[in-house]
C-alpha positions in Angstrom: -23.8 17.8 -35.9 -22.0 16.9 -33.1 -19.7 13.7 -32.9 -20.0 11.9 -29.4 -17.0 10.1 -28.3 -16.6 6.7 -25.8 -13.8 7.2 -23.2 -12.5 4.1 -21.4 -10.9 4.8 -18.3 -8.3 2.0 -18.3 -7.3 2.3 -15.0 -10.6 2.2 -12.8 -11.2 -1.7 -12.2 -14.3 -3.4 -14.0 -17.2 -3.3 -11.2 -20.6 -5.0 -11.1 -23.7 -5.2 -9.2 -26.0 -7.9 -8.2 -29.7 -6.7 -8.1 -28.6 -3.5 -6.6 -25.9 -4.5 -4.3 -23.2 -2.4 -4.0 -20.8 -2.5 -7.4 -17.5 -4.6 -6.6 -14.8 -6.2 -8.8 -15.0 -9.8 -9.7 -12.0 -11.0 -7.3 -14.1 -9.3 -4.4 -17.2 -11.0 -5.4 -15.5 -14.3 -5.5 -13.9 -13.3 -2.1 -17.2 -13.2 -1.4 -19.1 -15.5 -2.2 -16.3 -18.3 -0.7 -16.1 -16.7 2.1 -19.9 -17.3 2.6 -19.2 -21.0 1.2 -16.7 -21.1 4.0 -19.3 -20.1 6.8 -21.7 -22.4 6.1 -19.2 -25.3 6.0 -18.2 -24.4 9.5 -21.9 -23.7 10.5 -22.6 -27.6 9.7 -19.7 -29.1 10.4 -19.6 -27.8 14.6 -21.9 -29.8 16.9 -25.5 -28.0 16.9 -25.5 -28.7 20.9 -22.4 -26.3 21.5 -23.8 -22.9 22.4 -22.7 -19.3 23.6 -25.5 -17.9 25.3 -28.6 -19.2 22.8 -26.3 -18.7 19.8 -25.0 -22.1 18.2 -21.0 -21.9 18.1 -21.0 -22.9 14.2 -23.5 -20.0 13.6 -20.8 -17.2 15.2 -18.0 -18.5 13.9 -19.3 -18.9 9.6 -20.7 -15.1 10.4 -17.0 -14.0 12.0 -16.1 -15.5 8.9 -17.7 -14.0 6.8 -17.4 -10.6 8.3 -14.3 -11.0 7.8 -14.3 -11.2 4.5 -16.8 -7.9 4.0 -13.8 -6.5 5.7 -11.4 -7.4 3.9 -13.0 -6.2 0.6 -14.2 -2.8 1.8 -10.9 -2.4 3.0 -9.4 -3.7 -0.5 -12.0 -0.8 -1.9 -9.7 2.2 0.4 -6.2 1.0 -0.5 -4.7 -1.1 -2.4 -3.5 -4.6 -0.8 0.0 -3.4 -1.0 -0.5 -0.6 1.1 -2.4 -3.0 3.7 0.8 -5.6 3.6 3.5 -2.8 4.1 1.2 -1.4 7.0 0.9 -4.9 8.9 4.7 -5.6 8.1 5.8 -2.2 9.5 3.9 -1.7 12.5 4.8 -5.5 13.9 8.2 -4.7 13.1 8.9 -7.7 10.3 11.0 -5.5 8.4 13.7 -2.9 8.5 12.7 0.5 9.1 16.2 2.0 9.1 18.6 1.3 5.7 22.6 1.6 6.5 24.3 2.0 3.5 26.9 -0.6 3.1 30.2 0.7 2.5 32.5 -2.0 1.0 35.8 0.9 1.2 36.6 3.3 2.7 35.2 7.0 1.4 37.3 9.4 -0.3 38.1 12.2 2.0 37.1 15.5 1.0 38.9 18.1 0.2 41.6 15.7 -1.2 45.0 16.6 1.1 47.2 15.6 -2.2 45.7 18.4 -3.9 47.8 21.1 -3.2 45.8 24.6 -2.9 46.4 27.5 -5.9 47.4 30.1 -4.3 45.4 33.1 -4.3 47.1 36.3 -6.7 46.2 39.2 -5.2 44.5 41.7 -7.4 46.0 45.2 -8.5 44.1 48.2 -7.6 42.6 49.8 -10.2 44.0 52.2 -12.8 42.4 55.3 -12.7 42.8 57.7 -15.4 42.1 61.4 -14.8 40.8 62.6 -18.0 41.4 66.8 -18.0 
């Protein structure tokens, strides 16, 4: 008889699905679903009247919204947000990408001229012994 064993991978995130949406973790889901809250706030709260083309304004902007959110998370799915904020802060140049080392004295110099050299003995040729 065999013995069957659970394993829990601890570090893969806990993921779910809604009715056979794609399976994300509940911070993207609650990115989500406020970023869809968000939308529809805007949607109602601009003027019905201004237009782009036949498109209502309000209607563009809550769906720029919450594209932008979908973004976001599929994005959060590739890297982690770390990765993402060192990326942004690197290429608009907010922080250093060259380091100096800050020298508070002055280095010792190598070799040390105090140390004064051993001088070399030279070696004695070898004895040879002529065996008869």
């Amino acid at each position: 008889m065999s013995i069957i064993h659970r394993v829990i991978i601890l570090n893969q995130p806990t993921k779910f699905s809604l009715m056979g949406s794609p399976r994300f973790t509940p911070l993207q889901w609650i990115a989500l679903v406020l970023s869809l809250a968000l939308g529809f706030f805007v949607f109602t709260k601009i003027p019905g009247d201004w237009k782009i083309g036949n498109l209502p304004v309000g209607f563009i902007v809550g769906l720029l919204i919450f594209c932008g959110a979908m973004v976001y998370v599929n994005a959060s799915e590739l890297k982690p947000k770390a990765w993402w904020k060192n990326l942004f802060l690197y290429r608009l140049n907010l922080v250093p990408k060259v380091f100096y080392p800050h020298i508070e004295e002055q280095t010792q110099l190598y070799p040390d001229p105090e140390i004064a050299d051993i001088e070399e003995k030279e070696e004695e040729g070898y004895v040879q012994i002529e065996i008869e």
